[in-house]
C-alpha positions as CSV (number, residue, x, y, z in Angstrom):
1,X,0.0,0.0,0.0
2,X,1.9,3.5,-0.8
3,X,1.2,6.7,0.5
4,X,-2.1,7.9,-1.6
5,X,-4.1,4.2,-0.3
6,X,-3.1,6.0,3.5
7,X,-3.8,9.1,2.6
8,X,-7.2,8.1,1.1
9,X,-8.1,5.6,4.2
10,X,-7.3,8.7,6.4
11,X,-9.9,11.0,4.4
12,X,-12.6,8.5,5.0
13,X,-11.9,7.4,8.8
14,X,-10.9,10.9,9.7
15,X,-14.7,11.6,10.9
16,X,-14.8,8.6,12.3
17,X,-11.5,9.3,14.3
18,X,-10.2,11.4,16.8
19,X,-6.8,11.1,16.3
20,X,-4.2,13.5,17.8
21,X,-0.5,13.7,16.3
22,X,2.1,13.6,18.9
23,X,5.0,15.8,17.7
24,X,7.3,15.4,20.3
25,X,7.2,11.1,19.7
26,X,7.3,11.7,16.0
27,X,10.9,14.3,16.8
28,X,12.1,11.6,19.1
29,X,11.7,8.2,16.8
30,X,12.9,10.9,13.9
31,X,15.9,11.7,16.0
32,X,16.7,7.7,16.5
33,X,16.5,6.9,13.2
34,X,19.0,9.8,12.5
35,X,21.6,8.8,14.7
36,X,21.3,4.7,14.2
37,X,22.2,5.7,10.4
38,X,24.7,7.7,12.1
39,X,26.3,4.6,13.8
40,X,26.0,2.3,10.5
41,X,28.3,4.6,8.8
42,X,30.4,5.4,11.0
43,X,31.2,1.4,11.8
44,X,31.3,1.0,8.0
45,X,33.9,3.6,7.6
46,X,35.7,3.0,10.9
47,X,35.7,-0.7,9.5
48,X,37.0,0.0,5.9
49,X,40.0,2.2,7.7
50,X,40.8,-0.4,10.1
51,X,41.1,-3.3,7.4
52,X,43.4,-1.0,5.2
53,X,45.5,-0.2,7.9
54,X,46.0,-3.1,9.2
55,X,46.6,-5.1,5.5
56,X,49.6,-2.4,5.1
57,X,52.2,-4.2,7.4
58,X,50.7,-7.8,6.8
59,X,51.2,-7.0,2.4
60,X,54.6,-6.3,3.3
61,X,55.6,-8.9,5.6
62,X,53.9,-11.6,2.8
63,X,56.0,-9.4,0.0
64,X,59.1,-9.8,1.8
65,X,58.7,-13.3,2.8
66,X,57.4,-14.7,-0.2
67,X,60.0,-12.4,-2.8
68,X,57.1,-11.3,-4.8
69,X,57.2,-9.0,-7.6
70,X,57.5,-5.1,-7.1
71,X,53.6,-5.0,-8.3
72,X,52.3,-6.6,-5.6
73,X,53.2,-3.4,-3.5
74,X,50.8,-1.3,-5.5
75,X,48.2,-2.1,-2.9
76,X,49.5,-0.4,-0.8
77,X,49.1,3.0,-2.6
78,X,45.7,2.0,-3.0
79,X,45.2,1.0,0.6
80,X,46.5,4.2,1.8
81,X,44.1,6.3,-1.1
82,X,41.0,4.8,0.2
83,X,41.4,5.3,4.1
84,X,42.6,8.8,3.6
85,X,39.9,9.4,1.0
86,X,37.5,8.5,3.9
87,X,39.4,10.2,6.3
88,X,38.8,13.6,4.4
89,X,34.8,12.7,3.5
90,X,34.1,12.5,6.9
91,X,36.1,15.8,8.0
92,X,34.3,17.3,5.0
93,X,31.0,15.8,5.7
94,X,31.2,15.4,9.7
95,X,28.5,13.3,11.3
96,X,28.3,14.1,14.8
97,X,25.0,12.8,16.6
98,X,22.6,15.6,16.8
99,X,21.5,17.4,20.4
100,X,18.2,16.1,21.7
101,X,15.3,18.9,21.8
102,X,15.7,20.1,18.4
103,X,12.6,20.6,16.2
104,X,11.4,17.4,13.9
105,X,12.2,19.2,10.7
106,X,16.1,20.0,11.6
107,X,16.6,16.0,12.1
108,X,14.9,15.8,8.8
109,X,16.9,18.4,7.0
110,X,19.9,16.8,8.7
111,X,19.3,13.1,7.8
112,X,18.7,14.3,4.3
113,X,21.7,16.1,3.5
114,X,23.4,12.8,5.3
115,X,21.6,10.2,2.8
116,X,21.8,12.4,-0.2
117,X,25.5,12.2,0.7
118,X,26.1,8.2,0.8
119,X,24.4,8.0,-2.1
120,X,26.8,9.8,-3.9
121,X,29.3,8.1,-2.5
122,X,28.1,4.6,-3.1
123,X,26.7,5.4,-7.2
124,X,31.0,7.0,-7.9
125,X,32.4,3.7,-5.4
126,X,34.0,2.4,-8.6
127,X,35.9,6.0,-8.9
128,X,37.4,6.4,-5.2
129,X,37.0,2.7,-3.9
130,X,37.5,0.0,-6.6
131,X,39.2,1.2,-9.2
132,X,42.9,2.0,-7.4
133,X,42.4,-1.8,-6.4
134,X,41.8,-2.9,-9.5
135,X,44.9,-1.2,-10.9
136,X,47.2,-2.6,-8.6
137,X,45.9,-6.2,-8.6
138,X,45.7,-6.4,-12.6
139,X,49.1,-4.7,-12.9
140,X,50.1,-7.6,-10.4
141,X,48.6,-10.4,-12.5
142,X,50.0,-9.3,-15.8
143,X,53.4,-9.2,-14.0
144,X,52.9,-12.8,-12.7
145,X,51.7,-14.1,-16.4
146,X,54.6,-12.2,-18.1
147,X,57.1,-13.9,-15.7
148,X,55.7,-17.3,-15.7
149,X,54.6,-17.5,-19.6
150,X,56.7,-19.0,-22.2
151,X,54.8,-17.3,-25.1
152,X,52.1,-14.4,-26.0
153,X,49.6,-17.2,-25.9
154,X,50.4,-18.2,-22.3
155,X,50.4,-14.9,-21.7
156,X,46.9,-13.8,-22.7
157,X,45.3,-17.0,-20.9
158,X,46.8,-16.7,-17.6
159,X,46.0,-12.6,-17.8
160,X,42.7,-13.5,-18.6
161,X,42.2,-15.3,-16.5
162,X,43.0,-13.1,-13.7
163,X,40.9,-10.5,-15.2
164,X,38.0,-12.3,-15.0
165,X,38.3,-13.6,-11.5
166,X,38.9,-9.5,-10.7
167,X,35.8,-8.8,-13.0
168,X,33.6,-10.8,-11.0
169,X,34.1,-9.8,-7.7
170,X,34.8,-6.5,-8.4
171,X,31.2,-6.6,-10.5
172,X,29.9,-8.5,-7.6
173,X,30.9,-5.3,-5.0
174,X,30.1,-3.1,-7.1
175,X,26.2,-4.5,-7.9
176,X,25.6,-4.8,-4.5
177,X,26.4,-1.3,-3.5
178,X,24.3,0.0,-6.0
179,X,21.7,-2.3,-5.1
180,X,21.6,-0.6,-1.8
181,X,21.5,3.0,-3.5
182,X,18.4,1.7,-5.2
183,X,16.7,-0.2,-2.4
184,X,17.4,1.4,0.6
185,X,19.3,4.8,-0.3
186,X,16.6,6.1,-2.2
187,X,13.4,5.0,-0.7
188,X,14.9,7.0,2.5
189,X,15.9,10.1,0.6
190,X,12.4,10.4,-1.1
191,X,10.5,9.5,2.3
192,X,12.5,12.5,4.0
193,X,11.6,14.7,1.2
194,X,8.3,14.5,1.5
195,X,8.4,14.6,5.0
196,X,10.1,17.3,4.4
197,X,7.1,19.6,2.7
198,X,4.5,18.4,4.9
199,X,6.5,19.6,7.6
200,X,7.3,23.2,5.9
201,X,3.3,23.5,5.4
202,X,1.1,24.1,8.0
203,X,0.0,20.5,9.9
204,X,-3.3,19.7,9.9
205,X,-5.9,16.6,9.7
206,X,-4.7,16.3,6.2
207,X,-1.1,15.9,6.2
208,X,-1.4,14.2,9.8
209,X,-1.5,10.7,8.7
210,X,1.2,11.5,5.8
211,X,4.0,12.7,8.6
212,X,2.9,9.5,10.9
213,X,3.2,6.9,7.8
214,X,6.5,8.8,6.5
215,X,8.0,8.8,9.9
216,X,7.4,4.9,10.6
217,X,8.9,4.4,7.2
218,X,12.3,6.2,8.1
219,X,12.4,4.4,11.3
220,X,12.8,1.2,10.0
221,X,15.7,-0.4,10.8
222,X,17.8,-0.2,7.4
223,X,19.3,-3.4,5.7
224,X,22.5,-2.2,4.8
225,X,24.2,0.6,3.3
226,X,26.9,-0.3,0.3
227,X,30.2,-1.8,1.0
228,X,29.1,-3.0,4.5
229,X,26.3,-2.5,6.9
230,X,25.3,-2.8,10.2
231,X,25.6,-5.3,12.5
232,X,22.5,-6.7,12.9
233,X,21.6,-6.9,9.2
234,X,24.9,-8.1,8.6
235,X,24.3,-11.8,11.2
236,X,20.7,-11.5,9.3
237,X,21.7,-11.7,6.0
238,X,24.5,-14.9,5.9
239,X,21.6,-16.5,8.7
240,X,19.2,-15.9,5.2
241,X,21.7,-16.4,2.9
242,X,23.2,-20.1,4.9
243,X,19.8,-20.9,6.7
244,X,20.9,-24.8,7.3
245,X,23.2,-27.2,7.7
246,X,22.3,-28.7,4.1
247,X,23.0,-25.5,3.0
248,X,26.4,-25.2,4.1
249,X,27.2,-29.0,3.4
250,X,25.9,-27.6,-0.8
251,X,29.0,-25.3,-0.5
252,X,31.1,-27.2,1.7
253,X,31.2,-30.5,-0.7
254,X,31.9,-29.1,-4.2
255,X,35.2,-27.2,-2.5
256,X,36.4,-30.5,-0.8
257,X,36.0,-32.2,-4.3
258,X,37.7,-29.4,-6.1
259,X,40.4,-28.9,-3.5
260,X,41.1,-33.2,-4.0
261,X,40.8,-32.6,-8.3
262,X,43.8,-30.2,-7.4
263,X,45.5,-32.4,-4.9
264,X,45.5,-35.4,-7.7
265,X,46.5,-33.2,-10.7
266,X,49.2,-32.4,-8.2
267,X,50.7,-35.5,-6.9
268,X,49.5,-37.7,-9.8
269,X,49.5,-36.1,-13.3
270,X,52.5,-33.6,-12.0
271,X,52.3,-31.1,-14.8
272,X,54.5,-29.0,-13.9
273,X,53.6,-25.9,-15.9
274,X,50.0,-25.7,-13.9
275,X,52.4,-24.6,-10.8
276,X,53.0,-26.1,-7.5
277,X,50.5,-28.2,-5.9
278,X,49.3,-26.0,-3.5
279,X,48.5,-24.0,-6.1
280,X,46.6,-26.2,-8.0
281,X,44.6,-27.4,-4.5
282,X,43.6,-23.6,-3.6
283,X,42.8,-23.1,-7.5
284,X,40.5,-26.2,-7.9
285,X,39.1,-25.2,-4.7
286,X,38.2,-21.5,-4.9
287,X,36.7,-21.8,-8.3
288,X,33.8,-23.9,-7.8
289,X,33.3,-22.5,-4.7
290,X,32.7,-19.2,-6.4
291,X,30.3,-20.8,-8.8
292,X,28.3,-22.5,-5.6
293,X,28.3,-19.9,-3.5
294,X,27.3,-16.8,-5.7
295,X,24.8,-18.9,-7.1
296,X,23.3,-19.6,-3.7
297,X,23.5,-15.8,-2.9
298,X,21.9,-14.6,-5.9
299,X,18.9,-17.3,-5.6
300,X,18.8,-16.1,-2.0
301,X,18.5,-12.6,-3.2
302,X,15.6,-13.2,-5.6
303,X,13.6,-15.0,-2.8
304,X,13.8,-12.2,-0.7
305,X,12.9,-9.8,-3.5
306,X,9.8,-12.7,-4.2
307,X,8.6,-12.3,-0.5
308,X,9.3,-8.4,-0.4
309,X,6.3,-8.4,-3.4
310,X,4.1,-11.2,-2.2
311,X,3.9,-8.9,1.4
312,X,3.1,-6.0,-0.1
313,X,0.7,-7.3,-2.1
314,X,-1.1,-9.0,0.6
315,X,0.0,-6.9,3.7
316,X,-3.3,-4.3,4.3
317,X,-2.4,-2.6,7.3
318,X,-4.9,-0.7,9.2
319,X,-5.4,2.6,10.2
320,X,-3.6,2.2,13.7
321,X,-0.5,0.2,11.8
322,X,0.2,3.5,9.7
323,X,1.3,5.1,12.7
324,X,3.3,2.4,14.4
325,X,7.0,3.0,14.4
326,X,9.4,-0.2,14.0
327,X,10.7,-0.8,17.4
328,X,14.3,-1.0,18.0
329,X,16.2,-4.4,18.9
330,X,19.1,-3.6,21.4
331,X,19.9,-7.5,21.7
332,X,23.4,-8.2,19.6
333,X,22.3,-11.5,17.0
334,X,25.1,-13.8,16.0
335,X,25.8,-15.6,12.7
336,X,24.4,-19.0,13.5
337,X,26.9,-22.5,13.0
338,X,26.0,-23.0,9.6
339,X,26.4,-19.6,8.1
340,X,29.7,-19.1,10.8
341,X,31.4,-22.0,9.0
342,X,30.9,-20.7,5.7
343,X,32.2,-17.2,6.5
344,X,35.0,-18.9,8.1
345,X,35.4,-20.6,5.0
346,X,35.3,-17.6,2.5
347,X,37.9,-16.1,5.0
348,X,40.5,-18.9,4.5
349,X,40.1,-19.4,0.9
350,X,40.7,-15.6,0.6
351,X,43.7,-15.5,2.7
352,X,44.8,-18.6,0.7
353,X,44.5,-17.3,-2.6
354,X,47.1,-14.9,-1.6
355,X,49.3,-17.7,-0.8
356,X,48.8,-19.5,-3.6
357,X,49.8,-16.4,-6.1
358,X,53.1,-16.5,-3.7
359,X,53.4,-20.1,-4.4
360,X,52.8,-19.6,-8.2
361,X,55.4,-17.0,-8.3
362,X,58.0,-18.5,-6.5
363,X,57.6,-22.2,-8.6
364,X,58.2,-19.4,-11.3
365,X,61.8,-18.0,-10.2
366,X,62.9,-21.6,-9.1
367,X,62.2,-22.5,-13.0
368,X,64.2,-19.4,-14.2
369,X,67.1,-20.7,-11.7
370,X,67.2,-23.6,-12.7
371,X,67.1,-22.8,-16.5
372,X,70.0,-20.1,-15.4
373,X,71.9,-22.5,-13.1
374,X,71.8,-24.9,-16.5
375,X,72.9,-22.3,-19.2
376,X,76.0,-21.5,-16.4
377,X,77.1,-25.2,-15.4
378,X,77.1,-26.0,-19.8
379,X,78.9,-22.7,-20.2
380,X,81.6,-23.9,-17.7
381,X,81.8,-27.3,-19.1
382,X,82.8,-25.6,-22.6
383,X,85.0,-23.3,-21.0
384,X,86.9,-26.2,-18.9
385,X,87.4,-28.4,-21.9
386,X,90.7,-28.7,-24.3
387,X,91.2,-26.6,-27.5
388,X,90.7,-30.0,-29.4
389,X,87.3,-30.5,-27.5
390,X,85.7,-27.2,-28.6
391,X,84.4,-28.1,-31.7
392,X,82.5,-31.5,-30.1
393,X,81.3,-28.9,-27.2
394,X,80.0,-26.7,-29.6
395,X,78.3,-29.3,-31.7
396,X,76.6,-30.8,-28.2
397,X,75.4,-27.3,-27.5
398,X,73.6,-26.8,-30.5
C-alpha cells in the first residue's frame, strides 16, 4: 500500500476518528532513526579504515617473505588512497549525533543532507574505492603471467584469467552497493523529502496521517548501506543467505572435491607448468566455490525480492499500523553455526588465494634458476674443456 491508499483511508476514517499527532514522539523516533544511520556509517567507515590499515604491514611482511614482484606493493598505494579518502569525506562531511530537543524538521533536513551524501558516494564507489584496487591487482597479475609465460599465448590466458576472476568480484561489490542505493538509499531520501514539505506547510488533519506513515517508514531499521552494513543486518543476512546445515554442506562438498581434483593433478599427473601443488589445490578449490556460493547468494537474493512483493501485495495494514513505528532491537544476533562455518570458509580461501599467487610466483623464479643454473654449469663445461674438444662442445650445444 503507498502513500495515496493511506492518505485516502485517512480521508474516510478521519470523521470517524479522533486522532491527535504527537509531535514530540514523531521528533524523538525521527531523532533515532537519525543517529542509528549515524552509527551504521560510522562502523562502516571505521571498518574499511581499520582493514586498510591493518593489510599495510601484513602486504609487506607476505611481499618480503614470499620475494614477490615489485607489483604486488601497489596495494599499498591504493590502501593508503581509500582510508585517507574516507578520512577527508568524513572531515568534510562530519556526522556528529545531533542534540536532543531540536525541532522534527532540523533532524529531517539533517538526515537528508546525510543520505543524499552516501548516495553519492556509493553510485561514484568504482571511482574512489574499486578502481585503485583494480589497478594494482591487474598490474600484479600481468606481471605474474609475463614472468611465468613462455609465449604471447600463455600470456593472454593466464591474464585472462586473472581478469575475469577480478571482474567478478569487483562486479559483484560493485552490484551490490548499487543495489543498496536503489533499495534502501533512495526509498529513504524520497521519504524524507516529502516529510520534508508536509512539515514546511502548515499540519493539519490532512497531512497528519502523511507525517505519521512517513516517519514509521524512516524508522525502520535499514538493511544495509553499500560496501558493508550494520551489524545486525549483517548476522541477518549470511543466517538468510546459509539458513541450514544442508546448505552449508551444498557449498562445503563441491570445495572438498575441487580442492582433491587439485591435490591429484598435483601429486598424480605432475604437470609441472599448472604450478606447485598447493596452487593447483587452492585453485580447484576456490573456483567452484565461487560458482556455488554466488549462485546460492543470488537465488537467496531473488527470494527475498519474491517475498518483499508477495507482502506487499497481501499486507493491508490498518489505520492504527500506519502510525506504528518499527521498534528497535538492542539485543546483539550472532551468525548461526551454519552460516559461521561458511564465512569462516570464504575467510581462508581468501587469505589462501594470496598464498597460492606467492606459491605460483615462486615455482616461477625456481624454473628461471634452474634454466639459469643450467645455461651456467654447460657454459663452464665448454670453458673447462681442451682446445681439441671445442668443436665436439659446440656441436653438443647446438
Amino acid at each position: 500500500m503507498n502513500l495515496d491508499d493511506y492518505r485516502q483511508a485517512w480521508k474516510a476514517d478521519e470523521a470517524q476518528m479522533n486522532v491527535t499527532m504527537n509531535t514530540d514522539l514523531l521528533t524523538e523516533e525521527v531523532h533515532r532513526s537519525h543517529d542509528r544511520f549515524q552509527s551504521m556509517i560510522y562502523w562502516r567507515d571505521f571498518r574499511e579504515v581499520g582493514v586498510s590499515l591493518v593489510m599495510i604491514p601484513i602486504w609487506l611482511v607476505m611481499g618480503s617473505m614470499l620475494s614477490l614482484p615489485w607489483t604486488w606493493y601497489l596495494s599499498i598505494p591504493a590502501m593508503i588512497w581509500v582510508a585517507g579518502f574516507i578520512f577527508v569525506d568524513r572531515s568534510r562531511h562530519p556526522q556528529r549525533p545531533s542534540q536532543p530537543g531540536e525541532p522534527l524538521l532540523f533532524y529531517a533536513k539533517e538526515s537528508l543532507e546525510q543520505t543524499e551524501h552516501q548516495i553519492w558516494l556509493l553510485r561514484n564507489v568504482f571511482w574512489w574505492y574499486l578502481l585503485p584496487f583494480c589497478i594494482s591487482i591487474m598490474a600484479f597479475f600481468l606481471n605474474v603471467a609475463w614472468d611465468s609465460s613462455g609465449g604471447f599465448f600463455s600470456f593472454c590466458v593466464i591474464a585472462g584469467i586473472g581478469a575475469i576472476f577480478l571482474y567478478v568480484v569487483y562486479s559483484a561489490v560493485y552490484r551490490l552497493n548499487q543495489t543498496a542505493v536503489t533499495e534502501q538509499l533512495e526509498p529513504r531520501r524520497d521519504d524524507l523529502q516529502r516529510l520534508i514539505e508536509n512539515l514546511e506547510r502548515e499540519t493539519d488533519d490532512e497531512n497528519a496521517g502523511d507525517i505519521m506513515e512517513l516517519v514509521a517508514a524512516i524508522s525502520k531499521p535499514a538493511n544495509g548501506c553499500g560496501m558493508s552494513s550494520g551489524w545486525q543486518s549483517w548476522a541477518e543476512n549470511w543466517n538468510q543467505l546459509v539458513p541450514s546445515w544442508w546448505t552449508a554442506i551444498v557449498i562445503i562438498l563441491p570445495t572438498l572435491a575441487g580442492a582433491l581434483a587439485g591435490l591429484y593433478s598435483g601429486t598424480q599427473l605432475q604437470i609441472r607448468e599448472m604450478g606447485p601443488t598447493l596452487f593447483q589445490v587452492i585453485v580447484g578449490a576456490v573456483i567452484p566455490f565461487e560458482v556455488v556460493f554466488f549462485s546460492i547468494c543470488w537465488r537467496s537474493y531473488k527470494q527475498q525480492k519474491e517475498e518483499m512483493v508477495t507482502q506487499g501485495e497481501e499486507a493491508a495494514p490498518k489505520q492504527e499500523d500506519a502510525v506504528e513505528v518499527a521498534p528497535s532491537s538492542d539485543g546483539i544476533q550472532l551468525p548461526k553455526a551454519p552460516a559461521l562455518v561458511i564465512l569462516f570458509l570464504v575467510i581462508f580461501l581468501g587469505v589462501m588465494a594470496f598464498v597460492a599467487i606467492g606459491a605460483f610466483v615462486l615455482h616461477v623464479k625456481e624454473d628461471l634458476n634452474v634454466q639459469n643454473t643450467q645455461v651456467i654449469e654447460r657454459f663452464d663445461d665448454f670453458t673447462a674443456l681442451p682446445e681439441n674438444g671445442t668443436h665436439t662442445a659446440i656441436r653438443f650445444m647446438v
